[in-house]
matplotlib code that plots the C-alpha trace (Angstrom):
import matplotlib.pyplot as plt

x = [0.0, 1.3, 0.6, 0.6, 1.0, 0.7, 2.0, 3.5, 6.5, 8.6, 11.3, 13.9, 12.6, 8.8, 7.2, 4.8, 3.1, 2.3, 4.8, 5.8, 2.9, 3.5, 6.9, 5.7, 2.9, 4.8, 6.8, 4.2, 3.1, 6.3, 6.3, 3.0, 4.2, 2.7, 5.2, 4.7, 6.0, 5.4, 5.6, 6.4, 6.6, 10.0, 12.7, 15.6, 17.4, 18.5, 15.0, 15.2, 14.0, 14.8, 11.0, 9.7, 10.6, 10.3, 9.7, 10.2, 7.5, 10.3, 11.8, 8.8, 8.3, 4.6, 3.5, 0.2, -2.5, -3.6, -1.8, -2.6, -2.2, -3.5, -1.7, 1.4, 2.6, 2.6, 4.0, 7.1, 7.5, 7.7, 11.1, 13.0, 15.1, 17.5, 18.0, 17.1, 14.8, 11.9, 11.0, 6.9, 3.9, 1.2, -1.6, -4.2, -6.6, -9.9, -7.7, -7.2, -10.7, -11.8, -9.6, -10.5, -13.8, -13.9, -11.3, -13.8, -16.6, -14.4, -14.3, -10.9, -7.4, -5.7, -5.7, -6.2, -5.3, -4.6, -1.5, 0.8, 3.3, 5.5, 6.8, 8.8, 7.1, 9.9, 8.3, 9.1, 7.4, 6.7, 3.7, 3.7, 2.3, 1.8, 0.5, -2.9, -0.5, 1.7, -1.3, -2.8, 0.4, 1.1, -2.1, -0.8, 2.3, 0.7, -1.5, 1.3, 3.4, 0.6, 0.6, 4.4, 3.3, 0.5, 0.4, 2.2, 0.2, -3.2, -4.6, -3.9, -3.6, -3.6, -2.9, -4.9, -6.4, -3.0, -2.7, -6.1, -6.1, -3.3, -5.0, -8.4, -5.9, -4.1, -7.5, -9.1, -5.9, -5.4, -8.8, -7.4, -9.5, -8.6, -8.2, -8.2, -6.3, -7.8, -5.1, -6.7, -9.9, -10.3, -12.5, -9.4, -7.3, -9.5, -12.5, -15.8, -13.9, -13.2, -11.1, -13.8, -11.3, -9.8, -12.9, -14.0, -10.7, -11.2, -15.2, -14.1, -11.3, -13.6, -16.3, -13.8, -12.5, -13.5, -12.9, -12.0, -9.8, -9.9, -7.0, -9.9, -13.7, -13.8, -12.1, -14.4, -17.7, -16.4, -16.2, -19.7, -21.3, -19.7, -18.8, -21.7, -19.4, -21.6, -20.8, -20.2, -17.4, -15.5, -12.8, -11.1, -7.6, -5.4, -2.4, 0.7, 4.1, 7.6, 10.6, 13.2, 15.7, 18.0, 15.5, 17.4, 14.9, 17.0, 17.0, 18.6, 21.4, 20.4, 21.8, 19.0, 17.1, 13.5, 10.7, 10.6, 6.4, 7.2, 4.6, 5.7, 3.6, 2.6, 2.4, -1.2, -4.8, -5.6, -2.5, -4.0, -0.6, -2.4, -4.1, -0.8, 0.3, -2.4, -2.1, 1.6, 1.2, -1.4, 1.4, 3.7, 1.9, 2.2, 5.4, 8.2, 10.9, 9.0, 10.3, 7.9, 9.3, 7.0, 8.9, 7.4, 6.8, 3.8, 1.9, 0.8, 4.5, 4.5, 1.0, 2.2, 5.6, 3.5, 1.3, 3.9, 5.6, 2.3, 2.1, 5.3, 6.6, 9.5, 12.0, 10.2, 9.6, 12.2, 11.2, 13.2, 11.7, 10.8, 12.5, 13.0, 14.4, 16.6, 16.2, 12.7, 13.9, 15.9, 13.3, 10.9, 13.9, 14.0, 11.0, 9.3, 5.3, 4.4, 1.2, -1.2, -4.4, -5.3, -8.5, -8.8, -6.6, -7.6, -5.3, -2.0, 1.0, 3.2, 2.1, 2.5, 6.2, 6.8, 5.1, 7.8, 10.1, 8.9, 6.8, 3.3, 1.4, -1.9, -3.9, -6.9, -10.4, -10.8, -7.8, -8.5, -5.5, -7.6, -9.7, -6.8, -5.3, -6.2, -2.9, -2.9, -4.2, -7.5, -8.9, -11.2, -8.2, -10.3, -10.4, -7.1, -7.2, -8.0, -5.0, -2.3, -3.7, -2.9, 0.5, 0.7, -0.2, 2.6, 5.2, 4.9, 3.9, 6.2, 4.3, 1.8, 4.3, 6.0, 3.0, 1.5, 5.1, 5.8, 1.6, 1.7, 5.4, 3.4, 0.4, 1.9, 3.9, 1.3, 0.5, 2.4, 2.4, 2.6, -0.8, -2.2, -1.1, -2.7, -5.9, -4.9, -4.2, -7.5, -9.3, -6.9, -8.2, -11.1, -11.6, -9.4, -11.9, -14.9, -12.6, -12.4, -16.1, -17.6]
y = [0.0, 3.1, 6.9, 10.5, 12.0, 15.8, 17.7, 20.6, 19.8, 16.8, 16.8, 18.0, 20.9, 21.5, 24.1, 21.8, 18.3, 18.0, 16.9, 14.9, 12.7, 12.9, 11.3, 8.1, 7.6, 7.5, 5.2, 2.8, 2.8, 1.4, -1.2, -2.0, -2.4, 1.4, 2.8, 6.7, 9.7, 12.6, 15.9, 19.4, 22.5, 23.5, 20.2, 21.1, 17.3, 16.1, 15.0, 10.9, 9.0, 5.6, 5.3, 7.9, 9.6, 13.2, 15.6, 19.3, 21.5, 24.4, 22.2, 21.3, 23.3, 23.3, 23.9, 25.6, 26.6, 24.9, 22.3, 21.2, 16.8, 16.7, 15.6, 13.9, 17.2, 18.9, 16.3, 16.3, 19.8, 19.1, 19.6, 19.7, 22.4, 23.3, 26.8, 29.5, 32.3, 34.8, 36.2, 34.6, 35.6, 36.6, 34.1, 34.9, 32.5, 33.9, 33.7, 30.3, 29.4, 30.7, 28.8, 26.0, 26.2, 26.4, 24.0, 21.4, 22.5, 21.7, 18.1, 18.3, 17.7, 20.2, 23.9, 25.9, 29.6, 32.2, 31.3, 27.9, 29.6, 27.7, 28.6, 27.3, 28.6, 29.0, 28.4, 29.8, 25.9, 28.9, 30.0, 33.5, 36.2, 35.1, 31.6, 31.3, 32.5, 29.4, 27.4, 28.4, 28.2, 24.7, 23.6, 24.5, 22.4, 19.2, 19.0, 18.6, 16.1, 14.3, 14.6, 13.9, 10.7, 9.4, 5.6, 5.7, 6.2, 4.4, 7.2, 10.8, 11.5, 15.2, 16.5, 19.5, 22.7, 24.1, 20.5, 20.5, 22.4, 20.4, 16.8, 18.4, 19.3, 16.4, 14.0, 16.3, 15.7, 11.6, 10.5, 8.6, 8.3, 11.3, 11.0, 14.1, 14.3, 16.6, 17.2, 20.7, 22.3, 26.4, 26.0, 24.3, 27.1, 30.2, 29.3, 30.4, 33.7, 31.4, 32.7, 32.0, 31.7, 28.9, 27.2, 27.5, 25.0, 22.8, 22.1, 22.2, 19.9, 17.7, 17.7, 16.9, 13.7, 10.4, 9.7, 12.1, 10.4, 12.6, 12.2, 11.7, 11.2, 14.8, 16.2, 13.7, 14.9, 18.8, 17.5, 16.4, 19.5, 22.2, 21.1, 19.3, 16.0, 13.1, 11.1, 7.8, 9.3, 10.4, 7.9, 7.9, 7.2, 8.0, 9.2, 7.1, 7.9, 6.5, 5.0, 5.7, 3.5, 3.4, 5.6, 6.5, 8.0, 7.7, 11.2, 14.2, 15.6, 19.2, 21.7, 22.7, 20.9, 22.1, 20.4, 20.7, 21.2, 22.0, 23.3, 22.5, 23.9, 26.7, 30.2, 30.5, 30.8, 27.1, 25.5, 27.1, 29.1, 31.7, 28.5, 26.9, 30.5, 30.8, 27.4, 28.0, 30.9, 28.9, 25.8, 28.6, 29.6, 25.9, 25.1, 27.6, 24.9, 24.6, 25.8, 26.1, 25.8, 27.3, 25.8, 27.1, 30.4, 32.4, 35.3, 35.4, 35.4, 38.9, 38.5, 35.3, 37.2, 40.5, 38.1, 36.3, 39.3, 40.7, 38.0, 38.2, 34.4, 35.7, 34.0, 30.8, 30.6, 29.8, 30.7, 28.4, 29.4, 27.2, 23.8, 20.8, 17.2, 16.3, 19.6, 18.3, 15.1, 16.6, 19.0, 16.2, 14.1, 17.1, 17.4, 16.3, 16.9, 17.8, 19.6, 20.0, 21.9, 23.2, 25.0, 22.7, 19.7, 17.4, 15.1, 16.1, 14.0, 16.1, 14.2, 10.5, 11.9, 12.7, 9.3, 7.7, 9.6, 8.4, 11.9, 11.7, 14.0, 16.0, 16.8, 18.6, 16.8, 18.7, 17.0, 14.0, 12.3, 11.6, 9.2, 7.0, 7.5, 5.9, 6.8, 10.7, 12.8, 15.1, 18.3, 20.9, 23.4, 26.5, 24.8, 26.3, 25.1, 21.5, 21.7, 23.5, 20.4, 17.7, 19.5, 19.7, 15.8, 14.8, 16.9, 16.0, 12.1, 10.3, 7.4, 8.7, 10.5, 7.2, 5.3, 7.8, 7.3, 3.7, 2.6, 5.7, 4.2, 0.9, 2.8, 4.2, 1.8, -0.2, 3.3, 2.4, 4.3, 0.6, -0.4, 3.7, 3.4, -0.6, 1.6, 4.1, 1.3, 0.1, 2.9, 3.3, -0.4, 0.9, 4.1, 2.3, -0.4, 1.9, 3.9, 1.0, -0.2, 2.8]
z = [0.0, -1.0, 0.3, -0.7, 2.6, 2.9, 6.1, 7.4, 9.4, 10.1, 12.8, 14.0, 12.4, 14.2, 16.0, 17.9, 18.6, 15.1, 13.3, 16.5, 15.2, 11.8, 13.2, 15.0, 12.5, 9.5, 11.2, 12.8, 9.3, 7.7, 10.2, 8.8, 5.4, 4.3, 1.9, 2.5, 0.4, 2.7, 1.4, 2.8, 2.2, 3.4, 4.0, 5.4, 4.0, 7.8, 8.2, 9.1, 5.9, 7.5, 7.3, 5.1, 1.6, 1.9, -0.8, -0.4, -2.4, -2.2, -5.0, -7.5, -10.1, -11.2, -14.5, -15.3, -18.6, -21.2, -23.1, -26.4, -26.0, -22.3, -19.4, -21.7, -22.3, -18.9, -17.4, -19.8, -18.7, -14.9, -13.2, -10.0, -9.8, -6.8, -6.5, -4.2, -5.3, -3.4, -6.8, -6.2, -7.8, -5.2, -4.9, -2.1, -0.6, -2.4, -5.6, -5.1, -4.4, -7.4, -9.3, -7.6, -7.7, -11.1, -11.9, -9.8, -11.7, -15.3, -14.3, -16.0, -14.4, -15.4, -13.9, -16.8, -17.2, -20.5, -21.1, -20.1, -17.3, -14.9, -11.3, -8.2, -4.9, -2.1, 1.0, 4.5, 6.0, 9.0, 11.2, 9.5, 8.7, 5.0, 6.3, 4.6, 1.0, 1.3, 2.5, -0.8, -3.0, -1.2, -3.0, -6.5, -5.5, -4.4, -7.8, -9.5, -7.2, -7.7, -11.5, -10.8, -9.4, -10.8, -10.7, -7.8, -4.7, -3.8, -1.2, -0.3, 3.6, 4.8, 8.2, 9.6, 7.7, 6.5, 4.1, 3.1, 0.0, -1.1, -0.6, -2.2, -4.8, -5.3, -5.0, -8.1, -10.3, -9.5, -8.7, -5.7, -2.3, 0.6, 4.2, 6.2, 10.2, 12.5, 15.0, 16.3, 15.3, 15.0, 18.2, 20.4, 18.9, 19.2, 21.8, 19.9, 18.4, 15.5, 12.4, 9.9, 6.9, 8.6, 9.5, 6.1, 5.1, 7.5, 6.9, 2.9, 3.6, 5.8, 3.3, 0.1, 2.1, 1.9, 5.7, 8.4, 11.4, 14.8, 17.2, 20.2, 20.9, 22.1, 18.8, 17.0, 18.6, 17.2, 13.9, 13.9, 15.9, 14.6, 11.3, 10.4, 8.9, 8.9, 11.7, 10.3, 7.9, 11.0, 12.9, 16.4, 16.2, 19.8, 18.8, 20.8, 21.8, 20.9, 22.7, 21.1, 20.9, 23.7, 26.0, 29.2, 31.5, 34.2, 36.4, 35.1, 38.1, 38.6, 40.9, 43.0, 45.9, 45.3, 43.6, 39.9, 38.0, 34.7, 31.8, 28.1, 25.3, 22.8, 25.7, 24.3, 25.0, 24.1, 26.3, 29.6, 30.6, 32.9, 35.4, 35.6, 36.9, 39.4, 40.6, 41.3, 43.3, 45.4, 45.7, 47.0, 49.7, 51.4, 50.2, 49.9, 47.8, 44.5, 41.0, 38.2, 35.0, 31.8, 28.4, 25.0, 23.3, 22.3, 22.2, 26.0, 26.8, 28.3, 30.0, 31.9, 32.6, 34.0, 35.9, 38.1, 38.6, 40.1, 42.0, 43.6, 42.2, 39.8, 42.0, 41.6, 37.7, 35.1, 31.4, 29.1, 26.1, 22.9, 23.5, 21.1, 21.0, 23.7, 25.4, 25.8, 27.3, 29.3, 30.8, 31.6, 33.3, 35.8, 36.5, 39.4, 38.2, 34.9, 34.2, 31.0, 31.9, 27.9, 27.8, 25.0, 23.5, 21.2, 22.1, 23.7, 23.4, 26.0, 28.8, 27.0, 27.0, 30.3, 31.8, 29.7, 31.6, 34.8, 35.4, 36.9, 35.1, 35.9, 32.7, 32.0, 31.8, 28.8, 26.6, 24.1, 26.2, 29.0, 27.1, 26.7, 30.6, 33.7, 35.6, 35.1, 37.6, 35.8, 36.8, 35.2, 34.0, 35.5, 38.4, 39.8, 43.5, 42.7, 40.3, 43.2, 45.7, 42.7, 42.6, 46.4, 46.7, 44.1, 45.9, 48.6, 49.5, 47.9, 48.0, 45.9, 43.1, 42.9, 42.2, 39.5, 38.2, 38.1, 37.0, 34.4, 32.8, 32.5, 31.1, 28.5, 27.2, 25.6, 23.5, 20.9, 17.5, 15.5, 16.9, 15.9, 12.4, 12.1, 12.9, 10.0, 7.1, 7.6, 7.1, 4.0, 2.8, 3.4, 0.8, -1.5, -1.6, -1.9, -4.6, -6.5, -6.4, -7.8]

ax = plt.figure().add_subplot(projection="3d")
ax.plot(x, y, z, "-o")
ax.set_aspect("equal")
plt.show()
């Protein structure tokens, strides 16, 4: 079985969870005989392809307009070229709706325009300020990898709203089944203040795809609610967690006595940032030896800073900033608690990490995780005092941090990315077979 697989990032090179599970499931899916070209927007080349064969769209050059003979001709004028250049023509999301809408109306495979014209689209790979133009330009790209490839791939998989466009793209031009990831929804990112342009991709997206897989139950009940996706074309599939090999989650030495709660995530509305303050501040006032460490960027930064120093805590927080591979590893091996509570989280593989680092771990009730956890400590993440006497609890019976530990170690061992990606190649069977039968 062979897959066109569409994301945005692929480590080392990521700027959250995503790609972390892009990781594991690509793969759990080698190991389950899924041969997967996965295609980016912006490869750096010291991306691990033990597993995977990575394409970077920065290189394709896609060829548009009509040609006289059909596809034979435009696809003798594909190339990959290797050089760098920020010389782009400007293509804005309404643009490319309009193109697409008519191209879908056409019922042809070919995006047709006044005259034939070819570009290379550099792209940034970044969460900028021109994401929605790469999101769009990304699009352009994938229709012609998969003109590129055609005959070569039995199903299209893409991986939240910024891919979409691309694997709607990509299905139009190859005919080939889609399968659509939801690792976040607008609503976990933005409360009900929703960006309606990007909720508009993702129902579109959702809509255009053969089968929809949500990372949890609570991600999968969004789909259906807010989106208004059928609910028999939408699948649960937990994400997982890998050991890599030769895991040493053997204690990090640190120079410091106190109790380590550490925070790792996006500084953002959605990661809860502002109750992990305000349960620190509580912690504080019963015990004095306590470090809280907050690891990640984002634009609450300066509120959280201004907040603790309001609070009078500065001397107990340590801002690390955005960390990444075996910084992360490292962070959780120093840590004494580790604490989740998102306002919203589909899934959340954060905490999966630190219980393999022999971390208990408190988690919001409102996090697709908790479906999967029994040893995890839960609590409404408004629910600030609850969360400072889980925090209390863990520091300071070590009876009870040891056995939230050891049980959660054994827990999350059996989450294992191979058995999530046996879940994914069956729904893969599954629209190929249906493909096939109409």
């Amino acid at each position: 079985m062979r897959v066109l697989m569409f994301g945005w990032e692929f480590p080392p090179h990521i700027a959250g969870g995503l790609g972390t599970a892009c990781y594991g499931m690509t793969r759990g899916l080698a190991r389950n005989g899924v041969d997967v070209t996965f295609v980016m927007p912006h490869a750096s080349g010291d991306e691990d392809q033990r597993f995977v064969h990575v394409v970077n769209a920065s290189d394709i050059e896609a060829v548009y307009g009509k040609v006289d003979g059909g596809m034979d001709d435009i696809m003798d004028k594909i190339s990959f070229i290797h050089i760098d250049s920020n010389m782009v023509p400007y293509i804005s999301p309404e643009e490319y709706r309009e193109y697409h809408d008519e191209f879908v109306k056409s019922g042809k495979k070919v995006w047709e325009t006044k005259d034939i014209w070819s570009q290379r689209y550099t792209f940034s790979g970044k969460y900028g300020a021109n994401l929605m133009e790469e999101v769009a330009r990304y699009a352009i790209v994938a229709a012609q990898v998969a003109r590129e490839l055609e005959g070569q791939f039995d199903v299209i998989h893409a991986h939240d709203w910024l891919t979409y466009f691309a694997g709607i793209a990509a299905k139009r031009v190859s005919g080939k089944p889609l399968v659509v990831h939801m690792h976040a929804t607008e609503y976990d990112r933005s409360g009900e203040n929703i960006n309606t342009q990007t909720y508009a991709i993702e129902r579109a997206g959702m809509q255009a795809a053969d089968k929809v897989i949500a990372v949890s139950n609570l991600t999968r009940r969004t789909i259906i609610e807010k989106y208004g996706i059928p609910a028999d074309k939408v699948v649960t599939v937990h994400n997982a967690v890998r050991f890599a090999e030769g895991d040493d989650s053997a204690p990090e030495e640190r120079g410091v006595k106190d109790k380590i709660v550490t925070f790792l995530g996006r500084i953002t509305y959605q990661k809860g940032p502002d109750y992990f303050v305000e349960a620190a501040a509580k912690v504080l006032k019963r015990v004095p030896n306590v470090r809280f460490v907050m690891a990640g960027s984002g634009d609450m930064m300066n509120h959280v800073i201004r907040r603790v120093a309001r609070l009078g805590i500065a001397d107990r927080f340590h801002f690390t900033g955005f960390l990444r591979g075996e910084d992360v590893h490292k962070m959780f091996r120093l840590s004494d608690v580790y604490i989740m509570p998102s306002v919203s989280e589909p899934f959340g593989i954060s905490p999966l990490e630190a219980m393999r680092s022999n971390v208990p771990v408190i988690i919001s009730k409102q996090s697709g995780v908790a479906e999967v956890l029994d040893y995890a400590i839960k609590v409404d993440y408004w629910d600030v005092d609850a969360m400072a006497d889980a925090i209390y609890g863990l520091i300071t019976y070590p009876a009870l941090s040891h056995m939230f530990a050891k049980k959660g170690l054994e827990e999350v061992t059996g989450l294992k990315w191979n058995n999530a990606a046996a879940k994914i190649k069956a729904i893969y069977q599954e629209v190929i077979d249906k493909n096939q039968n109409n």
